[in-house]
N, C-alpha and C positions, 0 to 999 in steps of 0.2 A: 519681766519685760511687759510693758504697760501694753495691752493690743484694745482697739475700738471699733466698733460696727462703723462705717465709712457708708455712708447713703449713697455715695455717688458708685460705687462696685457693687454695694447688696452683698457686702461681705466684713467679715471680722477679720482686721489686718493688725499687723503688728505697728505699732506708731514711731515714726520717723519723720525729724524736721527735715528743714534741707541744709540747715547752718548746724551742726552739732551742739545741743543743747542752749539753741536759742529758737522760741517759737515764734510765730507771728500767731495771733490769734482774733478775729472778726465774729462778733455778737452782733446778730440781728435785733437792735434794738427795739422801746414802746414808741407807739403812736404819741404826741406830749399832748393831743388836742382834749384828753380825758385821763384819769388817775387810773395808775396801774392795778389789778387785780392779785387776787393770790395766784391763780391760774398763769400770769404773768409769771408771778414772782416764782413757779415753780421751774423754767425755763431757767432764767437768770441765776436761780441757784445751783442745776447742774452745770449750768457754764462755771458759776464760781467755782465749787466743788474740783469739775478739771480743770482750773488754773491755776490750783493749792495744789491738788494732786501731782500736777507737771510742776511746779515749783519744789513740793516735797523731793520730788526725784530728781531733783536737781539742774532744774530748765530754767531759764531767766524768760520770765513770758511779755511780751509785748501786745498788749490788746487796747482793740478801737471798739467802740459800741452806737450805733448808730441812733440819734434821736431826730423822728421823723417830725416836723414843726411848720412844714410848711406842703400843705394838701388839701383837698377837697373838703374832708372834715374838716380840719382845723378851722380851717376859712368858715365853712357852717355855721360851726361852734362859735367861733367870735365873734360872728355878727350874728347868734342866739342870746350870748350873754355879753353885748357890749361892749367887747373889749379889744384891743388892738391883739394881732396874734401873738406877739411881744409877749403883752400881759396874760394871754389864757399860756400858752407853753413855759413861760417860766415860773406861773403858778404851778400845774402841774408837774415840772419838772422838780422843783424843791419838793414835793413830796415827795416824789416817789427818789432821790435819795437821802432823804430823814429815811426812808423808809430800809433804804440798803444800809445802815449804819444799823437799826433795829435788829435787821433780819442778817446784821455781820458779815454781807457783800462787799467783797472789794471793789474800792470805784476802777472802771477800770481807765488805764494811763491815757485813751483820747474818747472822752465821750464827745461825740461829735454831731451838732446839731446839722440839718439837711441845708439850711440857710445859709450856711460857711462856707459851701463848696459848690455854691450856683456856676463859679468859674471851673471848672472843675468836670461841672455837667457841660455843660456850654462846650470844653475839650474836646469831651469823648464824644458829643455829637456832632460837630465839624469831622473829627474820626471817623464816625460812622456816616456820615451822606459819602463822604467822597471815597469809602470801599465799599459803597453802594449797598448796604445793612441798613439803612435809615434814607427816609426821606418826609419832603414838605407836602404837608396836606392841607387846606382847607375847610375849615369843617365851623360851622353855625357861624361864620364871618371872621375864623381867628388863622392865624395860620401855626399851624400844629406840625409836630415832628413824630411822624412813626418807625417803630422797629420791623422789618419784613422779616419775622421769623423765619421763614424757610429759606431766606438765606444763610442765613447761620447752619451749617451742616450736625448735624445729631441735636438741634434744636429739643429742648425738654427731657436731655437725658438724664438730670437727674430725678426726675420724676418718674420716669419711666412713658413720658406720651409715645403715645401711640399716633405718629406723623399720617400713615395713611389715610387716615381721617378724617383730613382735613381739607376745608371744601374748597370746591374748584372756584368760588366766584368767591373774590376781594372782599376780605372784612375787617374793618379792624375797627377798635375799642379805645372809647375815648376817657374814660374815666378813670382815676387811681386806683379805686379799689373797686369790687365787682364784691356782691357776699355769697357766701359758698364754698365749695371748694372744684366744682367742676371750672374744667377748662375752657376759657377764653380762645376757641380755637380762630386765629386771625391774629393781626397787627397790633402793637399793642403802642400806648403813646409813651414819648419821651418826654415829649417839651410841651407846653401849654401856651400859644402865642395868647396873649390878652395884653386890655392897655388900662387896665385900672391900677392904679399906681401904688394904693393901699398894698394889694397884694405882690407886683410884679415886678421884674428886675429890668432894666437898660442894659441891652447887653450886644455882643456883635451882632449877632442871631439875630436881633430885634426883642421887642419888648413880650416878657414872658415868664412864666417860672418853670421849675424841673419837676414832672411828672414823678409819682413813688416810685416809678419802675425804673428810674437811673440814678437815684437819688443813693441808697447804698452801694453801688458801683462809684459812686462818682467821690464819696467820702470814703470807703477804705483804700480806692485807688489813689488817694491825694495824701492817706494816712501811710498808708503801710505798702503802697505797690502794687502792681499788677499781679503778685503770685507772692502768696500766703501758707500759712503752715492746715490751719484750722477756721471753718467759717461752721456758726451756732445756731441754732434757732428753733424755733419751735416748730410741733408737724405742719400747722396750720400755715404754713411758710414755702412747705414743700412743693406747692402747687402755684404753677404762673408765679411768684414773687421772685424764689430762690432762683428759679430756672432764666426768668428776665438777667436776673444779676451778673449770673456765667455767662449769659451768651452776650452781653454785651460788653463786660471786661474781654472775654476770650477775642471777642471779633476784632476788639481794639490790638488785643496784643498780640493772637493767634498764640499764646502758649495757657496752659492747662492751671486754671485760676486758683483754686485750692485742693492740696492733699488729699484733705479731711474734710465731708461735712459729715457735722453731726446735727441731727433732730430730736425732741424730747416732746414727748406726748400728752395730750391733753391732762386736766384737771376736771373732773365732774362732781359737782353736788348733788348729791343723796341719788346719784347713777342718772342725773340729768346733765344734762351742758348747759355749762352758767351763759346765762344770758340777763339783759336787764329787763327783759321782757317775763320772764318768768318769776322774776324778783328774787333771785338764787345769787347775785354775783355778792362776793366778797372781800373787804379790804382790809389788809393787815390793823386797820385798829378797829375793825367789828370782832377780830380776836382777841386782841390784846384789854379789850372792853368788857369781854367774858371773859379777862382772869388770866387770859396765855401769855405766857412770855416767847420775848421774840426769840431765845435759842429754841424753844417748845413749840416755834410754827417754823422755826428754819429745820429743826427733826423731821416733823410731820412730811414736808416738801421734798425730803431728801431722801426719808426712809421708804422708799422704793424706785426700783429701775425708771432712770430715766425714759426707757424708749416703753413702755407699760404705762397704761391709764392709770390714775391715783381716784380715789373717790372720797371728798370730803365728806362726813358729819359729823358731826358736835362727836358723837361717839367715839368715834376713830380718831380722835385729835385728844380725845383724853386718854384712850389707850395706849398711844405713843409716848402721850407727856409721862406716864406714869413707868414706862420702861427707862426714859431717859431721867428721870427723879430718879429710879433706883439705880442706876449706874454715876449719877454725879454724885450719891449720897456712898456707894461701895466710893468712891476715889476719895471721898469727903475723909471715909473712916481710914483710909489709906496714908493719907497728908497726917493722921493724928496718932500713927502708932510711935510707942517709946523705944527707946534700947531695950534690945534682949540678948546679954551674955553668950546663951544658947542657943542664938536662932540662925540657921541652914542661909543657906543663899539661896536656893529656888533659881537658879539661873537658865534652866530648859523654860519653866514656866516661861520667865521673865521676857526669854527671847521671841517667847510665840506670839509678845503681842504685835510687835512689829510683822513678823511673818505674815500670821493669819490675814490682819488688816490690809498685807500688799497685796497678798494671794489673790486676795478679791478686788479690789480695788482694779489689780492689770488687766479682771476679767471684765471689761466692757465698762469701767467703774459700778463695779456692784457695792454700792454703799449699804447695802441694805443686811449681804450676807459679810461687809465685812466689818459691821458693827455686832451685827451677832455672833460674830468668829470675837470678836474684842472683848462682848457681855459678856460672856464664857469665861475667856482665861482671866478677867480682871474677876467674877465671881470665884473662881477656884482661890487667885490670890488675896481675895477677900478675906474666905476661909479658912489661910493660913496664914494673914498679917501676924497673928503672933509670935508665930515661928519662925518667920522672914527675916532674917539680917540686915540691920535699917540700913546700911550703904546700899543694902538691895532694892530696899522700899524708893529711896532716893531715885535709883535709874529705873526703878519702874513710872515712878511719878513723872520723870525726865523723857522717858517714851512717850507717856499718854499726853504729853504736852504737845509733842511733837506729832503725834498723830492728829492731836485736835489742831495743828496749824492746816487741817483740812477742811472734821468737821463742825470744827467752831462753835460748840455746844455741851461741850461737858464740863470744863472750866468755868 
């Protein structure tokens, strides 16, 4: 029975859709305004990971993924490099999935740009002014739509804020994103009134676009509903992004937004945090340019606990590639043995690869101990391919297949 650390209890529960063996599932998607990282891309693989996982077990998954295209950055960025927002986010965007086709990502069923669902946005804040959660501000000549946090009752529970904290005189935050990870204690914006027309939508509301902080609200609610199985993302999400999202689905609908969130934790170079300021960040073809192959940086990303820091170096990335060489070459010599008259069926081995691999896998998805539970019994039955009963070699080969509809790298 598959059970997963749930961020919003602080507790490892047993996993349960609401429709039997059908999930809904929501990935906090990349910014499009700049090319994804590996750091990214180590997120997005646990998310894939669990939706092979829940597919292997037999769940039919329905996932949205949010592409965020239309923000402060973006807007920066394309009048840095001359280009309509159009052409910088769908530049970006083709990379980074060339890039999931590399690194063996499923696209998933609605990738959903922020730009699609200005209608959407525009909804939920009509919604929220008139149950009094949202109101009209003014601020440097626009007229702007904020969230009043403390109406929302357990305000930042998934985060765990700490409300009494928060100050007695009116503050709120006009920007999309803030950097850091300390909290925005105060109002936070929804709606951006402006009347430049490059960037902004006609809309009831007036002329304006959707702030980041209802923009994922406003696309998996127009995707998938007000109440979900699973919502993804990374730690760096946890603070002010994730917690805006709940409380403004919740406010709209007053019932409890998703199940399951999960978070997956950072990626560091050489025990630093990549940044472009350091000159440390990296992208799948600075790998693939020293020699990796993309099942050999989709190992790397996966072969440890999602909720655990990973620490890239050149080192560690060949250490890996080198355990997963030695297990694609034991299956290699697997696929190549002959009839043998005399050879045993091994059917206890045979059975444990399945076993071991769920064992771990239910436990929180440990990919890490249930690839080493895997390396094991595929080396034991390495060591007796001779002796194996090739109908036996067959369903073991037919196992390992089945297993890699997971992790997508030994085949």
């Amino acid at each position: 029975m598959l059970t997963l650390y749930n961020t919003l209890t602080q507790k490892t529960e047993l996993f349960q859709s609401a429709e039997p063996l059908n999930v809904t599932m929501y990935s906090c998607g990349p910014s499009t305004y700049q090319p994804a990282h590996i750091g990214n891309y180590r997120t997005f693989l646990y998310e894939d990971v669990l939706q092979r996982y829940l597919e292997y077990l037999g769940y039919g998954v329905t996932r949205m993924m949010t592409l965020t295209d239309v923000e402060d950055k973006a807007i920066e960025q394309a009048r840095k490099e001359n280009l309509t927002l159009e052409e910088l986010t769908t530049k970006n965007e083709t990379v980074f999935f060339r890039d999931f086709e590399l690194l063996k990502i499923k696209k998933p069923d609605y990738p959903m740009r922020a730009s699609t669902a200005t209608d959407q946005a525009v909804n939920l804040i009509v919604k929220l002014v008139e149950g009094g959660y949202a109101y009209y501000y003014t601020h440097s000549g626009e007229r702007n739509v904020y969230f009043d946090a403390l109406k929302f009752g357990g305000f930042g529970k998934l985060a765990r804020l700490d409300v009494s904290k928060w100050p007695k005189k009116k503050r709120r935050f006009h920007e999309d994103t803030y950097p850091g990870t300390p909290w925005n204690l105060g109002d936070f914006v929804l709606w951006h009134g402006c009347e430049q027309t490059d960037f902004c939508y006609r809309t009831s509301i007036g002329s304006g676009r959707p702030a980041w902080n209802i923009q994922d609200a406003a696309l998996v609610t127009k995707t998938l509903g007000f109440t979900i199985d699973v919502a993804c993302g990374g730690i760096d999400n946890l603070v002010r992004h994730h917690d805006y999202t709940l409380a403004i689905i919740e406010a709209v609908s007053g019932k409890p937004f998703s199940r399951f969130w999960l978070h997956g934790e950072h990626l560091f170079v050489d025990g630093k945090k990549m940044s472009k300021s350091q000159g440390n960040v990296y992208y799948p073809c600075d790998l693939t340019a020293k020699g990796s192959s993309g099942a050999q940086i989709r190992f790397f990303l996966i072969y440890r606990h999602y909720r655990k820091k990973l620490n890239f170096t050149w080192d560690n990335i060949r250490q890996t590639s080198q355990k997963l060489d030695s297990l694609q070459k034991m299956v290699h010599d697997l696929q190549e043995v002959t009839p043998n008259n005399e050879a045993s069926r091994q059917e206890a081995l045979t059975s444990k690869l399945n076993a071991g691999f769920e064992e771990k896998m239910n436990n929180d998805l440990d990919v890490k101990g249930a690839f080493d539970c895997l390396y094991e019994t595929v080396s034991e039955l390495h060591r007796k391919r001779e002796t194996i009963e090739m109908g036996n070699v067959k369903n073991v080969l037919s196992r390992l297949r089945r297993i890699d509809s997971v992790l997508q790298c030994i085949f």
